[in-house]
N, C-alpha and C positions, 0 to 999 in steps of 0.2 A: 314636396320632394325632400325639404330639412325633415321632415319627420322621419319618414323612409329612410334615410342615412343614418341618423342618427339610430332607427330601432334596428338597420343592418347594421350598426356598431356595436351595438346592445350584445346581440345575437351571438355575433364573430366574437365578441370577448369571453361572453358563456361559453364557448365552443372551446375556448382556448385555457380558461384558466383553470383546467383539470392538468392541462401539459406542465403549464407554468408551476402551480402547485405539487409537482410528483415529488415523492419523497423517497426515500432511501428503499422505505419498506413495500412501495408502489412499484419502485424499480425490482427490486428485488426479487418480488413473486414475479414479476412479466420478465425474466431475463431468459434469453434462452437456454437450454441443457447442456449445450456445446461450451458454454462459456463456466459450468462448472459441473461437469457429468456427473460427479460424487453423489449430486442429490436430483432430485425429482422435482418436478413442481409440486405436487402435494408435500414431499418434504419440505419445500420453501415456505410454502402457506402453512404448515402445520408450526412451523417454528415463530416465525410471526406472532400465530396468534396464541400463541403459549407466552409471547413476551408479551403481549398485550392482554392477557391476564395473570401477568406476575407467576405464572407457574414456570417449572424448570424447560428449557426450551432443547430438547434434546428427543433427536428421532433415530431410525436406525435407518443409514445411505445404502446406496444399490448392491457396497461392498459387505453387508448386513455388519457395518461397526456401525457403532458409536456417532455422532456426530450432533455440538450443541451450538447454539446461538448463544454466545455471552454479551452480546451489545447490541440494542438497538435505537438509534434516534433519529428524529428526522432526516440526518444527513450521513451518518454512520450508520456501519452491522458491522460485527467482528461473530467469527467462528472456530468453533476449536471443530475441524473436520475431523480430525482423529488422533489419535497419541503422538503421532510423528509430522503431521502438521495442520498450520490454522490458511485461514483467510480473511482477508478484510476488504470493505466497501467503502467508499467515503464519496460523497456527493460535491463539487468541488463547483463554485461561482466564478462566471466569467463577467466580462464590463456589458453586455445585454444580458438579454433576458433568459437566454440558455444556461444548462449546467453539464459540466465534463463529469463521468464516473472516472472514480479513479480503482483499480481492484490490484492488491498484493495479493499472492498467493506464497504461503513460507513452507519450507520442508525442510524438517529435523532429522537428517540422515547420517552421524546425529547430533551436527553439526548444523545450527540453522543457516538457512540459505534464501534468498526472497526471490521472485519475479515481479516486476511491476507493468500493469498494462492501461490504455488508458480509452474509454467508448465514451460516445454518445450518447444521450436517453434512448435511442432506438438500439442499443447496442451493436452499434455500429465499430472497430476500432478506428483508432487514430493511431498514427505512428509515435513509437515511445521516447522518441529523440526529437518530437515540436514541444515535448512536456518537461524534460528532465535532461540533464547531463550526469548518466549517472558518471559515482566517482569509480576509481580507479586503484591499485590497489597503492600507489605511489601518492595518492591523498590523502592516507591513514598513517604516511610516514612521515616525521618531521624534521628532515636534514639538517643535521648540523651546519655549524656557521663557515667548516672549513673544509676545502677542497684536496687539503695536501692528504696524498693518500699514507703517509706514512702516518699522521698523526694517529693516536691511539682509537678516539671518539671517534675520527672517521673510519676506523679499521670496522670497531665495533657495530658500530649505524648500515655497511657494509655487507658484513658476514649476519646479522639481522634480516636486511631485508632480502640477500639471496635464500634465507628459509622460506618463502613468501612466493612461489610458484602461481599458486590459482585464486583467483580474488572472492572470497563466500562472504557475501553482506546479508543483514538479518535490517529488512526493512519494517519503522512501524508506524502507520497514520495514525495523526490526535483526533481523537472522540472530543476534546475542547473546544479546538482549533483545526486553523486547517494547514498544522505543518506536515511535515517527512522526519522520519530521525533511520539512517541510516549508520548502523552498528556491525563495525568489522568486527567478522566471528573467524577470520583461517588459522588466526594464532593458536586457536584454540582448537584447529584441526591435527596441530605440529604434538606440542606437548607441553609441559609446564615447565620447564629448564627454559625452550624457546620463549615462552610467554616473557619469562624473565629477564630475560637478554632483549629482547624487545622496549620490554616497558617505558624506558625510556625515550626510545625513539619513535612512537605510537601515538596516532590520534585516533581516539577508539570511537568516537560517536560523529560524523557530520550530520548538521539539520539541514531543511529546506524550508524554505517558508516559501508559500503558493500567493500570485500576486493577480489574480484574475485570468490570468495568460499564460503561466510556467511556474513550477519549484526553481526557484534560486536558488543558489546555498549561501548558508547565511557568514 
C-alpha cells in the first residue's frame, strides 16, 4: 500500500510540475485572442521563437502593422504593438504555489496612458482593486504646508492643480524585479507654460512594490 501511494505521489507531481513550471512564454502562446486581439496565436509563437533564436522578433498583427517583441524572460514579455502603443506581461509570485499575470496595456494618443489588468495562469481575470489602488490624480500633487488661501504658494499650488482635469498615467513593470512605477503624463497633455507652473508642486513617478498579495505603494 506505501508503495502505491508513494508512486500515486510520484505521478500526481509529474502531472503537475509542467503547471507549476509555466513561464511567461508558456503563458504567453496559450493566452487567449480575446485578451489581446492585435495578434494571432501564430503571431505569439512566431515572436517567441524569433527571441529564442536571437533574431529580431517582429511579425505583422491582424491590423497588417508592425508589431515586435522587445523582452522576454521567464517571468516578463514587453511589446511595442505598434507606433502608438506597447504592452507588457509580468508573471508575478504569490505565498503558494500559484502565479498572478499581471498585463499593462499603454496607448500613446499622444499622450501615454496605461490599463492594468490582472488573470490567472488559465486566464482567467481577477478584479483590479484586490491587486492595486491605483493613484489618483491628487497623489501626483504635493500640497503645500499651508492652508491660508490668501497666501501666494497656496494661490499657486491651486490654479496648478485646477489645470489637472483628467488623470493619464503611463504605467511600467520591471523586467528586474517585480515593482510598478507609475508616471503622471496629463501635464504633459496641458502644455509646457503648465508643465511649469506645476513643477513644483508635482510628484511625477509613484512606485509599487508587489509583496506576494498586492502593489503597495512604496
Amino acid at each position: 500500500m506505501m508503495k502505491k501511494n508513494i508512486f500515486s505521489f510520484a505521478i500526481a507531481v509529474f502531472l503537475m510540475s509542467p503547471l507549476l513550471a509555466q513561464t511567461a512564454k508558456q503563458l504567453f502562446r496559450a493566452m487567449p485572442d480575446s485578451i489581446l486581439p492585435l495578434l494571432t496565436a501564430n503571431n505569439r509563437a512566431d515572436c517567441t521563437d524569433f527571441m529564442d533564436s536571437k533574431m529580431k522578433a517582429e511579425v505583422v498583427n491582424v491590423f497588417k502593422e508592425k508589431t515586435q517583441m522587445t523582452e522576454m524572460t521567464n517571468d516578463y514579455i514587453a511589446l511595442r504593438l505598434s507606433e502608438a502603443s506597447t504592452w507588457q506581461m509580468k508573471l508575478l509570485p504569490t505565498n503558494g504555489s500559484t502565479k498572478i499575470i499581471c498585463v499593462i496595456n499603454t496607448v500613446e494618443g499622444p499622450i501615454a496612458d496605461s490599463r492594468i489588468a490582472f488573470y490567472n495562469t488559465n486566464w482567467t481575470p481577477y478584479k483590479t482593486e484586490s491587486y492595486i489602488k491605483l493613484p489618483t490624480i491628487d497623489d501626483f500633487f504635493k500640497a503645500p504646508q499651508t492652508n491660508d488661501e490668501n497666501d501666494s504658494i497656496f494661490i499657486q499650488y491651486t490654479n496648478a492643480r485646477r489645470k489637472c482635469d483628467m488623470c493619464l498615467v503611463k504605467m511600467d513593470l520591471s523586467k528586474e524585479d517585480n515593482s510598478l512605477t507609475t508616471t503622471f503624463t496629463t501635464p504633459y497633455y496641458i502644455n509646457k507654460t503648465a508643465i511649469k507652473d506645476m513643477r513644483p508642486f508635482l510628484c511625477d513617478v509613484i512606485k509599487y512594490t508587489w509583496t506576494k498579495q498586492k502593489f503597495i505603494r512604496e
